[in-house]
C-alpha positions as CSV (number, residue, x, y, z in Angstrom):
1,X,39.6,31.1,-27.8
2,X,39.8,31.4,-24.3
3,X,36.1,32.0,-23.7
4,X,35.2,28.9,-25.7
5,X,37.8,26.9,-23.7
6,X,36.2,28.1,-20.2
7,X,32.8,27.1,-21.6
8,X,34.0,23.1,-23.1
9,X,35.2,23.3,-19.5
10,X,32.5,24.5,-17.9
11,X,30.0,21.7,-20.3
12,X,32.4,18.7,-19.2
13,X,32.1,19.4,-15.5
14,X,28.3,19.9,-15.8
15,X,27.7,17.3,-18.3
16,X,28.3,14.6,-15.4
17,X,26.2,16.1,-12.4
18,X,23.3,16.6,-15.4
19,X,24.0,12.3,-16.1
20,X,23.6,11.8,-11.9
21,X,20.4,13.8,-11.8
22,X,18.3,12.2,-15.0
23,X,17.8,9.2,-12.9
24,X,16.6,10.6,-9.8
25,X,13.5,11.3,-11.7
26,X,12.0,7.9,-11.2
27,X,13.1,7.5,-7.8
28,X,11.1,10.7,-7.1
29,X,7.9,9.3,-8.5
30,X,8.8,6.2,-6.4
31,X,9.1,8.2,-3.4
32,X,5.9,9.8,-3.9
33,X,4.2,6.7,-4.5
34,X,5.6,4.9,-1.9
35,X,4.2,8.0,0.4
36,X,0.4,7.6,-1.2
37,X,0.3,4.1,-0.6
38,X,2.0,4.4,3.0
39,X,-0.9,6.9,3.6
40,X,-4.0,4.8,2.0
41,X,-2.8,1.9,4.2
42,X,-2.9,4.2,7.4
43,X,-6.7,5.4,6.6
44,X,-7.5,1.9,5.4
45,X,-6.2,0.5,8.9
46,X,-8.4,3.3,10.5
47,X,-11.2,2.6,8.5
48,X,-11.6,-1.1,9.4
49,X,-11.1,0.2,13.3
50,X,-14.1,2.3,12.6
51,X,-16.0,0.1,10.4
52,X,-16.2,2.5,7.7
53,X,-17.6,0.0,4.8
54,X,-17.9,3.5,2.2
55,X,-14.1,4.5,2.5
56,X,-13.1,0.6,2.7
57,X,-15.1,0.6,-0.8
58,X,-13.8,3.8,-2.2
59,X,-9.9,2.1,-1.8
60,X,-10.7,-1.2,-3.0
61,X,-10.5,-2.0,-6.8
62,X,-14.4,-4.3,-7.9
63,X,-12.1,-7.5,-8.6
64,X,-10.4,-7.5,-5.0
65,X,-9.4,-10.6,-3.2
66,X,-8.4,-11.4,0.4
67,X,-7.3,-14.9,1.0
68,X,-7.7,-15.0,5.2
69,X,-5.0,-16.5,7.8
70,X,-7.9,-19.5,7.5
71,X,-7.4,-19.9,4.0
72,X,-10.8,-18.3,3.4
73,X,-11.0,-16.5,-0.2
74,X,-13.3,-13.2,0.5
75,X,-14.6,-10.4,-2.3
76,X,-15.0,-6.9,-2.0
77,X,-18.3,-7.5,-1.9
78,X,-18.8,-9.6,1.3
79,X,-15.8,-7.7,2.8
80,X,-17.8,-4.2,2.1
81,X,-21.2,-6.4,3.7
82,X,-19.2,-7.4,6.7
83,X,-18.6,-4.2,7.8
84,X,-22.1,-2.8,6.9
85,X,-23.7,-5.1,8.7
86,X,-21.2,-5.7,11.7
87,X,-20.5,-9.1,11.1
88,X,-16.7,-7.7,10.8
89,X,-15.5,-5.7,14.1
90,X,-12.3,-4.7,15.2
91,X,-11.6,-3.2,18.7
92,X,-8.2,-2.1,18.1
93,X,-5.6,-2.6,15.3
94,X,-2.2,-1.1,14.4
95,X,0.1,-1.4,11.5
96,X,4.1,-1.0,11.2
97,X,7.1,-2.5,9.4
98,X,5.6,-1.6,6.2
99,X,7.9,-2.1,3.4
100,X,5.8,-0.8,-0.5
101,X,7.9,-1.4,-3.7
102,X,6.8,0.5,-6.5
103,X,6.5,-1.2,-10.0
104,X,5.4,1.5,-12.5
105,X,1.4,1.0,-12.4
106,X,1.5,-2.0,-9.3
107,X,3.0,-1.8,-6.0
108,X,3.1,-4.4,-3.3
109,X,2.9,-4.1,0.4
110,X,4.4,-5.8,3.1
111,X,3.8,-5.1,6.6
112,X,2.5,-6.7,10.3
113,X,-0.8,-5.6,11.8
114,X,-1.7,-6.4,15.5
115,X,-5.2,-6.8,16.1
116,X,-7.9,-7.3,18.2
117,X,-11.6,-8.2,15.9
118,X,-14.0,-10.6,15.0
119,X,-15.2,-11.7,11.3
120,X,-18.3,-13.6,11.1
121,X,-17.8,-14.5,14.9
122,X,-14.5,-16.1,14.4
123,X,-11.6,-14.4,16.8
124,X,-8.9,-12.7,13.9
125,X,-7.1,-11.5,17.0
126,X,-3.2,-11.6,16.6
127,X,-0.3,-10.7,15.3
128,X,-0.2,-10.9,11.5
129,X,2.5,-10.4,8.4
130,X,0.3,-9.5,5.2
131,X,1.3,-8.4,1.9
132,X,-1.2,-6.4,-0.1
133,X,-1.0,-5.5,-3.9
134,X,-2.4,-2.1,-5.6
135,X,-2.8,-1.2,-8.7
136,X,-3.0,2.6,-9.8
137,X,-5.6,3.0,-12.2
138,X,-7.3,6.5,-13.4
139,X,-5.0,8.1,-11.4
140,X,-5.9,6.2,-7.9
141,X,-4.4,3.5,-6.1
142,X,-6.5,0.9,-5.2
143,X,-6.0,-2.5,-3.3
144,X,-6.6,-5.3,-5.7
145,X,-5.3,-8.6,-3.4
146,X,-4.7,-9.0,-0.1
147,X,-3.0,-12.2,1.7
148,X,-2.3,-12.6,5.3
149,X,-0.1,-15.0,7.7
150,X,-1.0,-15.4,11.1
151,X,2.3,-15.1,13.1
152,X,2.9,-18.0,15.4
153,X,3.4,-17.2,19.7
């Protein structure tokens, strides 16, 4: 009796810690998604420094959009081109204040980029908030919209 009392005892004091850890489950797969998409926008900023068109393609989902600071709506397609053909140069850019929020299959981004560049011969230099949305299909994350706001001196 006294073994089967130590054990009810032993279940109720366990039975709550087991209730606290269930959900931390989810919050793990946040955490590592939050960490893949943190890392895809730190080699998509280096990409676009370097003008690598092929691994700016390989992140960006067929159906992409970027709506510019100049209200310009832009496709993968003529994004990828830009870069191919140089019409799209950046000297230098950096990102911070990144903020991702993980919603099962879609994330969005929020974050600021400072930047020095060119697209199509119009000056994108500034400071910039941008929020970018990415959807994880087939096991990979990729950018599917992309919006930006020019942040006023």
């Amino acid at each position: 009796m006294k073994a089967l009392i130590t054990a009810l005892v032993f279940v109720a004091f366990l039975a709550p810690c087991a209730a606290q850890q269930s959900p931390a489950h989810p919050q793990s797969a946040d955490a590592i998604a939050k960490s893949e998409i943190e890392k895809i926008e730190r080699d998509r900023n280096e990409a676009i420094v370097n003008g690598d068109a092929d691994a700016l393609d390989r992140m960006t989902s067929d159906d992409y959009t970027f709506i510019t600071l100049r209200g310009e709506l832009r496709t993968k397609a003529e994004i990828i081109q830009g870069f191919k053909s140089g019409s799209f140069h950046y000297d230098s850019r950096q990102i911070s204040d990144l903020n991702v929020r993980v919603y099962g299959d879609a994330a969005v981004v929020t974050g600021r980029s400072t930047q020095a560049g060119k697209e199509n011969g119009k000056d994108y230099s500034g400071d910039y908030w941008f929020t970018r949305v990415y959807v994880k299909r087939d096991g990979q994350w990729r950018t599917v919209a992309l919006q930006t706001t020019r942040i006023q001196p």
